[in-house]
C-alpha positions as CSV (number, residue, x, y, z in Angstrom):
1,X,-162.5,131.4,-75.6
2,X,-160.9,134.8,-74.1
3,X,-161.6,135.7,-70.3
4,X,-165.4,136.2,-69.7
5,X,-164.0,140.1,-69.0
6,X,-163.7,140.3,-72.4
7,X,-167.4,139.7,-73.9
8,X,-168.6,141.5,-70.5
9,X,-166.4,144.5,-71.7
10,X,-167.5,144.0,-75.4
11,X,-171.5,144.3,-74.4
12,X,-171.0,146.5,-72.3
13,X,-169.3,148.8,-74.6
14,X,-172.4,147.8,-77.2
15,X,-174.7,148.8,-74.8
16,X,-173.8,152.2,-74.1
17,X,-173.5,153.0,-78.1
18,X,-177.2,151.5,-78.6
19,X,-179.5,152.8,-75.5
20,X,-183.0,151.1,-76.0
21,X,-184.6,148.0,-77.4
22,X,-183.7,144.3,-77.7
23,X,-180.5,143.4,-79.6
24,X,-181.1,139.9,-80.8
25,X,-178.1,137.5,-81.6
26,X,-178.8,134.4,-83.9
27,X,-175.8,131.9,-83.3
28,X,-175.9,129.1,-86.4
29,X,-177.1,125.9,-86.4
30,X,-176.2,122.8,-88.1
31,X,-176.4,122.8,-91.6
32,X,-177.3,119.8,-93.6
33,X,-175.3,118.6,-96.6
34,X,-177.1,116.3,-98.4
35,X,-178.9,114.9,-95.6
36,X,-180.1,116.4,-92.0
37,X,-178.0,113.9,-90.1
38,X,-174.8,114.5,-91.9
39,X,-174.1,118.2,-91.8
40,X,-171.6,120.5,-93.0
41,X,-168.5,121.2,-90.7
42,X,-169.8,123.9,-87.8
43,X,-169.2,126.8,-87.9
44,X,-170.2,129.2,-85.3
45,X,-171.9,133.0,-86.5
46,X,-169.0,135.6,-86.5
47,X,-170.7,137.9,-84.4
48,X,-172.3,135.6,-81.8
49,X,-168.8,134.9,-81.5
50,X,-167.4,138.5,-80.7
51,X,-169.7,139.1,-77.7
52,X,-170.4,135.8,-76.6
53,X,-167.5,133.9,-77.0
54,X,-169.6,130.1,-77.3
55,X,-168.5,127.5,-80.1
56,X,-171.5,125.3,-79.8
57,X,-174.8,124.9,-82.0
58,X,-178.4,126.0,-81.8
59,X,-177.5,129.2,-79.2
60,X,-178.8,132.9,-79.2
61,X,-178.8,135.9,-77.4
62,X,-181.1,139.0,-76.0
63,X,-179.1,141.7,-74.7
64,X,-182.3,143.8,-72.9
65,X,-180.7,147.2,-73.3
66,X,-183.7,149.1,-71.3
67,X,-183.8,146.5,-68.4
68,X,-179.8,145.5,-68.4
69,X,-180.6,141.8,-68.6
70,X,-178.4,139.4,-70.9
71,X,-179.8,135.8,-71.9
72,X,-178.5,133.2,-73.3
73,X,-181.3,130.7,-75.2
74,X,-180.5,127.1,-75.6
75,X,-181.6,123.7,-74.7
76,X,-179.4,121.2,-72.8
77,X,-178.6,118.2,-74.1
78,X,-180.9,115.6,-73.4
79,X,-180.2,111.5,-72.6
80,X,-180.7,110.7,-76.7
81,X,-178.3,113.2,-77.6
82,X,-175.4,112.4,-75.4
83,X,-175.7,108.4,-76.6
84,X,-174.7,109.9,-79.8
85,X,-173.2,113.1,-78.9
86,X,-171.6,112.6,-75.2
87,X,-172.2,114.9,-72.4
88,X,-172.1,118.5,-73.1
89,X,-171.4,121.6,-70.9
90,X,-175.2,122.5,-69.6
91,X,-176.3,125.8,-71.0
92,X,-175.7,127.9,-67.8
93,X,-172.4,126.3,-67.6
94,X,-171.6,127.9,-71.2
95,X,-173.1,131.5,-70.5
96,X,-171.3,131.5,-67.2
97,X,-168.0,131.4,-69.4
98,X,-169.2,134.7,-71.0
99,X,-170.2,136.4,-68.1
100,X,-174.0,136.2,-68.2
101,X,-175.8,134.7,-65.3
102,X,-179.9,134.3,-67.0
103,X,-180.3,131.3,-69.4
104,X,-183.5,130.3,-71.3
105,X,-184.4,128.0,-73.2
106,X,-184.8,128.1,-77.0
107,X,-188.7,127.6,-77.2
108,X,-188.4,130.9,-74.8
109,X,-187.4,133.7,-77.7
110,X,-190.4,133.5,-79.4
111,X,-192.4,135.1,-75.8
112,X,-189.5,137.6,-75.6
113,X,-189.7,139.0,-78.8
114,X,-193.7,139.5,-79.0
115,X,-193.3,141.0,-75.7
116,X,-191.5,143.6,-76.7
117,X,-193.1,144.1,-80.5
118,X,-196.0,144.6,-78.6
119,X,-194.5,147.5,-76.0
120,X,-193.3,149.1,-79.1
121,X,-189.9,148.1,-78.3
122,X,-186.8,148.0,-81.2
123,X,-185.3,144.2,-81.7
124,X,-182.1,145.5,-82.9
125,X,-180.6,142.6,-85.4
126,X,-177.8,142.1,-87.4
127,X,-178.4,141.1,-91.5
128,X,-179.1,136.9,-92.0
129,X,-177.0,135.2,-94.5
130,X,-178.1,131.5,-93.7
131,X,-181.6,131.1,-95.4
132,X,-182.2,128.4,-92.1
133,X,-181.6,131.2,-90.0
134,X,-184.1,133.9,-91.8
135,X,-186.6,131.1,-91.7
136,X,-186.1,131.1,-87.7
137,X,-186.3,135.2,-87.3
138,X,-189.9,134.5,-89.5
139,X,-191.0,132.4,-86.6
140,X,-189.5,134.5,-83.7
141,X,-190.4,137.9,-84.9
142,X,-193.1,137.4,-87.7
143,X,-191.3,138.6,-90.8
144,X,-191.1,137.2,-94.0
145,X,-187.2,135.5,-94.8
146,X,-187.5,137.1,-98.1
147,X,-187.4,140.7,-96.4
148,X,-185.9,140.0,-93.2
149,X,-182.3,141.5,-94.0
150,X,-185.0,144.9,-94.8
151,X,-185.2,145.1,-91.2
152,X,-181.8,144.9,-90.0
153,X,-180.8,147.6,-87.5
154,X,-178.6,150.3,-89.6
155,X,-177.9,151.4,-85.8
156,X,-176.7,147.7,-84.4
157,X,-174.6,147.2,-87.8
158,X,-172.8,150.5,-87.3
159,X,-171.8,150.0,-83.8
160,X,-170.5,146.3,-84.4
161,X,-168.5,147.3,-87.3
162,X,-166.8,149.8,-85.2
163,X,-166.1,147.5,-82.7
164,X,-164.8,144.9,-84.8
165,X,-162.8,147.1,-87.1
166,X,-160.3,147.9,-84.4
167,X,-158.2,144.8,-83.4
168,X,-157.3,144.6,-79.8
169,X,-154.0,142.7,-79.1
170,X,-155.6,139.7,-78.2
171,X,-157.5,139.1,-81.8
172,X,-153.6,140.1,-83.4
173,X,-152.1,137.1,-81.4
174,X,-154.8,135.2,-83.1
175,X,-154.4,136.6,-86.5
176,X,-150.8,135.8,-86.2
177,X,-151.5,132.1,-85.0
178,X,-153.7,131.9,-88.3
179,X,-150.7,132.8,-90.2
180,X,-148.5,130.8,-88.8
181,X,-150.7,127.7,-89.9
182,X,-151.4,129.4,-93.6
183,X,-147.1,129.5,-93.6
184,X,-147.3,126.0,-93.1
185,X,-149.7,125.2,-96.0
186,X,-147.7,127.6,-98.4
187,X,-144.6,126.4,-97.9
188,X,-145.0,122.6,-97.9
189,X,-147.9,123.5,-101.5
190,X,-144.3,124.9,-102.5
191,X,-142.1,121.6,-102.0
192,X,-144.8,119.5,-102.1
193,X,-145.7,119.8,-106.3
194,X,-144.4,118.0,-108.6
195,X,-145.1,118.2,-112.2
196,X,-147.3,115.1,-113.0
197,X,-149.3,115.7,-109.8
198,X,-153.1,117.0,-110.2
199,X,-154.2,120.3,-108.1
200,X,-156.6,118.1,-105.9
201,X,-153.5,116.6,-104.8
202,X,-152.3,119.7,-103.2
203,X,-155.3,121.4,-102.4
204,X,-156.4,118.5,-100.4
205,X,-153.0,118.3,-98.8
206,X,-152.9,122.1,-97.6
207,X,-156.5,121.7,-96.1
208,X,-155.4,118.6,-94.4
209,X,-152.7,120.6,-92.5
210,X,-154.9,123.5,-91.5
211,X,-157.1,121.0,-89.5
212,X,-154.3,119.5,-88.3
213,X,-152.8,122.8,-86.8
214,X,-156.0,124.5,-85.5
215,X,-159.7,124.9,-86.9
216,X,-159.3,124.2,-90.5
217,X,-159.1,126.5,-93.7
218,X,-160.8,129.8,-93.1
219,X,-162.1,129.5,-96.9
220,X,-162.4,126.9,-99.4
221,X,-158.8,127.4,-101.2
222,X,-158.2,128.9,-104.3
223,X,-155.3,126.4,-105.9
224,X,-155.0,126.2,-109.8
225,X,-152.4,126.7,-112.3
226,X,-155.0,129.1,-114.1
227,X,-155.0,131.8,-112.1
228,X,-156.4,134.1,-114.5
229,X,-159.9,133.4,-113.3
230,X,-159.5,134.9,-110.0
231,X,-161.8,132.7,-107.7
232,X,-161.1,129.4,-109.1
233,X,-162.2,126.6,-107.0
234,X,-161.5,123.8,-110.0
235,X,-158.7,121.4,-108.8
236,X,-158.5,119.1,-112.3
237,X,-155.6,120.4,-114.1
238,X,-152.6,118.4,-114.1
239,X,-149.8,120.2,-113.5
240,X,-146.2,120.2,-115.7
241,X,-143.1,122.2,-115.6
242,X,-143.7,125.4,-116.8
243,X,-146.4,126.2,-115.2
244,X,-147.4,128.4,-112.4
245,X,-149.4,128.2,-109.4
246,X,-151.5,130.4,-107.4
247,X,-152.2,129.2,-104.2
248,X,-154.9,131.6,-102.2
249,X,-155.3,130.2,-99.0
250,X,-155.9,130.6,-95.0
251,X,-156.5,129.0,-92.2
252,X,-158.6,129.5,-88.8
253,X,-157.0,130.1,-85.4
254,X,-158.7,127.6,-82.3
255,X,-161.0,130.9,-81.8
256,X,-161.9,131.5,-85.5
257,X,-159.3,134.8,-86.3
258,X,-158.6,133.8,-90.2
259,X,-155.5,134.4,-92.1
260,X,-155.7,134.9,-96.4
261,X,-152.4,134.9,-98.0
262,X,-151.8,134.2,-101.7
263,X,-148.5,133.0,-103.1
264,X,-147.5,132.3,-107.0
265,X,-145.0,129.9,-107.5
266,X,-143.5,128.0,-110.4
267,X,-143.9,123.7,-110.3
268,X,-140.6,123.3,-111.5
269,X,-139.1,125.6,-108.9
270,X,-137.7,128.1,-111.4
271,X,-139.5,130.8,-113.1
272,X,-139.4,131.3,-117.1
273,X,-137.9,134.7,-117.3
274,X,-141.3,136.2,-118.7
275,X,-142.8,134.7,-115.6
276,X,-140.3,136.6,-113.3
277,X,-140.9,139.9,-115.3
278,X,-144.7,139.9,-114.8
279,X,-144.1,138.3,-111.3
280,X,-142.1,141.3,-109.8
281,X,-144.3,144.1,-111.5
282,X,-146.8,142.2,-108.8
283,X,-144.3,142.0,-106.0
284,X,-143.4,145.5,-106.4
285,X,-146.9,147.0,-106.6
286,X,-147.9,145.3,-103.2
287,X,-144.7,146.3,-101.4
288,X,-145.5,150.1,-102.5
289,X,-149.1,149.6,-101.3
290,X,-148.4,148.4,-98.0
291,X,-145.9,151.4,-98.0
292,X,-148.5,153.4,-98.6
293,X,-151.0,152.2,-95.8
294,X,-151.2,154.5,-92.8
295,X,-153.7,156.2,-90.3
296,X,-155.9,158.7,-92.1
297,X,-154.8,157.3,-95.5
298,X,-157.6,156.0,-97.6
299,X,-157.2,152.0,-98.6
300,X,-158.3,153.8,-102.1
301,X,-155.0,155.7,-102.3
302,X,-153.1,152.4,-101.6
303,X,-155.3,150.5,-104.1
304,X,-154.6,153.3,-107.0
305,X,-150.4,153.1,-105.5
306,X,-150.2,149.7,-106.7
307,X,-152.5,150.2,-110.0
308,X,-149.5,152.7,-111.3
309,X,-146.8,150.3,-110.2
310,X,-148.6,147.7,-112.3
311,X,-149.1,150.3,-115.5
312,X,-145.7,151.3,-114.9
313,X,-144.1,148.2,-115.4
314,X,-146.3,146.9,-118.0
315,X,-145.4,149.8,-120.1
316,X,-142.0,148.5,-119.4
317,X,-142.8,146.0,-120.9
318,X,-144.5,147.0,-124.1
319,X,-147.9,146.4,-123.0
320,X,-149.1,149.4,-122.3
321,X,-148.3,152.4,-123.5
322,X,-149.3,156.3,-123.1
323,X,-149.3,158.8,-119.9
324,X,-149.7,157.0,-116.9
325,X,-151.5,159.0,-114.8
326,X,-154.0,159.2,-117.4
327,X,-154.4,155.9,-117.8
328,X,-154.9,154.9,-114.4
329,X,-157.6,157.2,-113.7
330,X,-158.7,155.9,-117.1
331,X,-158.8,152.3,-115.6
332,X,-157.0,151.4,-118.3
333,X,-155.0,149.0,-115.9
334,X,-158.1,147.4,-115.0
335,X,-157.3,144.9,-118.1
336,X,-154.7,143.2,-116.1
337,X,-156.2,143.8,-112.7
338,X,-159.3,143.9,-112.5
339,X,-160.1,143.4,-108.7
340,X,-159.7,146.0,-105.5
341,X,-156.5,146.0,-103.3
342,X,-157.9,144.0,-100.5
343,X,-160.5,143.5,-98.0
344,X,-161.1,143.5,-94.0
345,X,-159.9,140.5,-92.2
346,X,-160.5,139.5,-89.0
347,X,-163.3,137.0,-87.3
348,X,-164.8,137.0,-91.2
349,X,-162.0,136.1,-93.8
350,X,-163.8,138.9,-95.5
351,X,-164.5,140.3,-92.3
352,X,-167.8,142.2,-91.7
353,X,-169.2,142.2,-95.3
354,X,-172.5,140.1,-94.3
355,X,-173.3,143.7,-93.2
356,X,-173.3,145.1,-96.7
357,X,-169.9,146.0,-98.3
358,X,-171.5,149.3,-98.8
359,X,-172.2,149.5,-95.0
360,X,-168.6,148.4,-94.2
361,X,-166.3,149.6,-97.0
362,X,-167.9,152.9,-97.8
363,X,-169.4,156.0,-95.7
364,X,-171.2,159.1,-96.6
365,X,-168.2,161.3,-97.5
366,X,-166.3,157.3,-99.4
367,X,-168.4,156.3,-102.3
368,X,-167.8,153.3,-104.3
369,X,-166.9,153.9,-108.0
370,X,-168.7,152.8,-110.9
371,X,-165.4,152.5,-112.5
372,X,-164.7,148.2,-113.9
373,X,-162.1,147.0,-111.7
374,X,-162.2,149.9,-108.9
375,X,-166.1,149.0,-108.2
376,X,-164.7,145.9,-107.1
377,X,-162.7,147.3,-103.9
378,X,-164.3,146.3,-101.4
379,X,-163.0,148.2,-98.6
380,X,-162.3,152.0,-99.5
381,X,-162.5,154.1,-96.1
382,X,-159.6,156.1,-94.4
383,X,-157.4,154.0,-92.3
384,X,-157.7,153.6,-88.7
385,X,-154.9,152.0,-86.4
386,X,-155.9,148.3,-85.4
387,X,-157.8,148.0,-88.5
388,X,-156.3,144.4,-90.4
389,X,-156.6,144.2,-94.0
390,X,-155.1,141.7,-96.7
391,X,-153.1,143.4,-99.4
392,X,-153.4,141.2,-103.0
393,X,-152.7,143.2,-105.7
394,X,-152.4,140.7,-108.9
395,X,-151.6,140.6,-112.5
396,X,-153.9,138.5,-114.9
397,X,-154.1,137.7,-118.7
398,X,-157.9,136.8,-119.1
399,X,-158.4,135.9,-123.0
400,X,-162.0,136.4,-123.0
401,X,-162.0,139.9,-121.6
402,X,-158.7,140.7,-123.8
403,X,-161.6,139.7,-126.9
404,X,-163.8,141.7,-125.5
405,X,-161.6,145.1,-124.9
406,X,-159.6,144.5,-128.1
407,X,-163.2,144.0,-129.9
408,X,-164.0,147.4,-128.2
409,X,-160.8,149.2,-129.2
410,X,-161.3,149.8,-125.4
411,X,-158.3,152.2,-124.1
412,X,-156.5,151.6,-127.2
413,X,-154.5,154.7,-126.4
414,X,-153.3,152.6,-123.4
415,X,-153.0,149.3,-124.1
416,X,-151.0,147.8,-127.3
417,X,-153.5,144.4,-127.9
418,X,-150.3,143.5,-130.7
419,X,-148.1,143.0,-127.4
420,X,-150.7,141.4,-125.1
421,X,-151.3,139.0,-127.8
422,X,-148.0,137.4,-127.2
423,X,-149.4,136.9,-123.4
424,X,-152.4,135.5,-123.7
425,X,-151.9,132.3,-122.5
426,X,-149.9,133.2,-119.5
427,X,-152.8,132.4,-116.9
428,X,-152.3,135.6,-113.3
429,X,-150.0,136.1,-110.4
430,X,-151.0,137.2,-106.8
431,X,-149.5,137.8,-103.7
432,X,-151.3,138.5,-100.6
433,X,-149.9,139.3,-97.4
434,X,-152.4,140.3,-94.1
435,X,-151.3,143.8,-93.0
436,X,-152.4,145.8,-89.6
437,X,-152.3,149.6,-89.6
438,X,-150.5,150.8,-86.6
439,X,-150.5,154.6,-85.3
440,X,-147.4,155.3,-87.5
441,X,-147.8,153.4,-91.0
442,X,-148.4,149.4,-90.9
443,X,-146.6,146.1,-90.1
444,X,-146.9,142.7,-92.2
445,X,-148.3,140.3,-90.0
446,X,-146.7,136.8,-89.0
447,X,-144.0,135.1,-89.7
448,X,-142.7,136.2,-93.5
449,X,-143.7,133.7,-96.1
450,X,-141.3,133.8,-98.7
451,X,-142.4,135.9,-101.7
452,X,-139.5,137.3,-103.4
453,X,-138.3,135.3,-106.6
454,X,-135.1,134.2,-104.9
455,X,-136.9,132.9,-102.2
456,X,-140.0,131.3,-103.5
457,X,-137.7,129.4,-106.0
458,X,-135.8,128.0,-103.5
459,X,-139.0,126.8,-101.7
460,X,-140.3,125.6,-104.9
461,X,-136.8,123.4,-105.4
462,X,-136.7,122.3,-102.2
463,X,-138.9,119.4,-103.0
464,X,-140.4,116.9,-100.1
C-alpha cells in the first residue's frame, strides 16, 4: 500500500467534488472457477483500490458525504477460517492503514443503505462488471442485477475518472516497476523461442516470470505467430523459422499499476526482408505518434499521425495507391489497421473503461466516429499532463476481411487487391510502448525494450 495520507487525500479530494449522499464502494470477492472452493486468482476492484488501498476479499466501503463518516464493511476472520487460511489482519487493523477509524461488519450495509433510500438520500455507485457483485447491490440496495449499471452515478464516474486520469509520481514509479517486469518477459519470449517449440511453451514461460517478479500478468497474454487476429489468446501453433511473433503482454506492479507492451519479433532471429519492410512502416508510425502526443493535443490527431505513416509507406510499397490524405480520411488504411492508437493505462490495463468507453474516451465536444477502424479508438480526448496511455499502432493482413473489401471493390481507388494478394499470408505486426504526457510533449516510460530491427534481431539470436 501507499501512506494512509494518500487514500485520506484521495477521499478527501472525492468528497469535496461530490457534496451529498452515500458513495458506496463494492471491493471483489472470490470468484469461483469451476468450483466455490477453488477460485480464480484475486484480484482486488480497481477503484476500491484507489481510495482504499486494501488487497484482501469480501471488503466495501460507505463514504457518508453529508455526515463526514468513512466505513469500512467486513467480517474478521473467524477460528475455521484461519485453520485453512492463517491469521489475518482484523478489519480495523486494515482500515486503520487507510486512514479510516469506523469499521462494520458486512451484514451491516444492507441497514445503511435503506436508511438512507428511505431519507431520500443519493447512494452514489460506480458501474458492476462482476455479475456476483450486481447480485450483491440487488440485495443491498433492491435493484435488479440486470439494470443495476442503469443506476450508476454519472456524477461519481466523472469525478473518479478525473482523478485517476492524472498520474501522481507515486502511480509512475509503479507503472515503471510494471515495465520493468514486462522487459523481462519480452526479452527472454525473444531468446527464449526456438523453432520447433509450441506458443504455450512461451506464453506459459512469460506468465511464469511476471509472478515471479511482482503480481502476475496484468492481462491474459496475447502470444501467437498469427497476429493478424488482433486478440488472439490460441497458444497451439508450432512455431518454425520464418515466422513471426507477436507477443502483447504486461505485467502488475505489488500494488496493481499494469504495464501493456507489444513486441514483433522473428523465431529465427532475422527478419525476411518483406517482414522488415512492413515491420518499420509500424515502427515508424508509432515513433511519429508518440511525437505527436502533447498537452491539449487530441489522442485522435496522434491516432490519424500514425494512420498516414502506415498509408504512406504502404503505397511505398505498391499496396496502396492514390492521394493520401484522401484516403486516410477515407479510412482506407483501415484494411491494414483496423484498431485505435491506444488506450488509458493505469490501475486498469485498459484503465477506467468499466465506466463506459464513451464515459472515459469521449466528452460532449469528442465524439466517437462511426468510421470501421476509427470507431474502435477507444480513448479520443485532448491530452492532459499525467495522463498514461499505450501507443500500439499495428499492421495486419487479415484474409477474410481482404475477401470481404476486395468482394466490395471497397476503396478500390486506394487499395491495389492485385498487390495485397501477394501478402495475404503474412499474418500482423505491433509494437506497443506505455507513454505519459508531460507539460511539454511525452516521455516513453521504463526501461527501453528493444524495438528497432537491429536490436530485436539481436535479441531474437541471442538464444538462452
Amino acid at each position: 500500500m501507499f501512506s494512509a495520507n494518500i487514500y485520506t487525500q484521495r477521499r478527501s479530494v472525492l468528497k469535496k467534488k461530490l457534496k451529498n449522499g452515500l458513495v458506496f464502494l463494492l471491493g471483489n470477492g472470490e470468484s469461483p472457477m469451476n468450483y466455490t472452493n477453488n477460485a480464480y486468482h484475486f484480484r482486488q476492484d480497481s477503484t476500491f483500490l484507489y481510495y482504499f488501498g486494501l488487497d484482501q476479499a469480501d471488503l466495501a466501503a460507505i463514504i457518508d458525504l453529508d455526515e463526514g463518516k468513512e466505513i469500512i464493511f467486513g467480517n474478521d476472520f473467524t477460528i475455521d477460517d484461519i485453520v485453512w487460511m492463517g491469521p489475518q489482519p482484523t478489519i480495523k487493523n486494515m482500515a486503520a492503514k487507510c486512514g479510516i477509524k469506523q469499521t462494520g461488519a458486512l451484514n451491516e450495509i444492507k441497514s445503511v443503505c435503506t436508511k438512507a433510500i428511505k431519507q431520500g438520500r443519493k447512494i452514489h455507485f460506480v458501474p458492476q462488471y462482476r455479475d456476483e457483485n450486481k447480485f450483491k447491490m440487488l440485495q443491498y440496495l433492491g435493484i435488479s442485477p440486470m439494470h443495476i449499471n442503469d443506476y450508476a452515478s454519472f456524477e461519481l464516474i466523472r469525478e473518479v475518472a478525473q482523478q485517476r486520469y492524472i498520474k501522481s509520481k507515486e502511480e509512475i514509479v509503479e507503472i515503471e516497476q510494471a515495465i520493468s517486469t514486462a522487459y523481462e518477459m519480452h526479452v527472454s519470449a525473444m531468446r527464449f523461442t526456438k523453432a520447433g517449440m509450441y506458443e504455450r511453451e512461451i506464453a506459459g514461460f512469460i506468465q511464469g516470470l511476471a509472478m515471479s517478479l511482482g503480481s502476475g500478468i496484468s492481462f491474459v497474454p496475447i502470444l501467437s505467430k498469427h497476429g493478424e487476429t488482433l486478440h488472439n489468446y490460441y497458444y497451439g501453433n508450432k512455431l518454425k523459422d520464418g515466422d513471426i511473433v507477436v507477443n502483447d503482454s504486461g505485467a502488475e506492479s505489488l500494488l496493481h499499476y499494469a504495464s501493456d507492451i507489444t513486441r514483433t519479433y522473428p523465431v529465427s532471429g532475422k527478419f525476411t526482408p518483406l517482414q522488415k519492410e512492413i515491420y518499420e512502416i509500424v515502427l515508424i508510425s508509432q515513433l511519429v505518434a508518440i511525437d505527436a502526443i502533447k498537452p491539449k493535443v487530441s489522442f485522435k490527431t496522434a491516432h490519424l499521425k500514425a494512420a498516414t505513416v502506415i498509408t504512406e509507406g504502404l503505397k511505398a510499397l505498391g499496396l496502396m495507391k492514390g492521394n493520401t490524405n484522401d484516403s486516410v480520411d477515407a479510412g482506407a488504411h483501415a484494411l491494414f489497421f483496423p484498431h485505435g492508437l491506444g488506450h488509458l493505462l493505469g490501475l486498469d490495463v485498459h484503465d477506467l473503461e468499466s465506466f463506459g468507453e464513451n464515459n472515459i474516451g469521449y466528452d460532449e465536444k469528442t465524439k466517437r466516429s462511426t468510421q470501421f477502424g476509427l470507431n474502435y479508438l477507444r480513448f479520443a480526448r485532448p491530452l492532459v499532463p499525467g495522463i498514461v496511455l499505450t501507443v500500439e499502432p499495428g499492421l495486419y493482413f487479415i484474409p477474410q476481411l481482404i475477401d470481404k473489401w476486395k468482394g466490395e471493390k471497397k476503396f478500390s481507388e486506394f487499395i491495389n487487391y492485385d498487390k495485397v494478394e501477394q501478402y495475404r499470408d503474412f499474418g500482423g505486426i505491433r509494437i506497443e510502448d506505455d507513454v505519459v504526457v508531460t507539460s511539454t510533449g511525452s516521455r516513453i516510460l521504463g526501461k527501453p525494450i528493444p524495438k528497432a530491427v537491429e536490436d530485436v534481431e539481436a535479441a531474437a539470436s541471442d538464444k538462452i
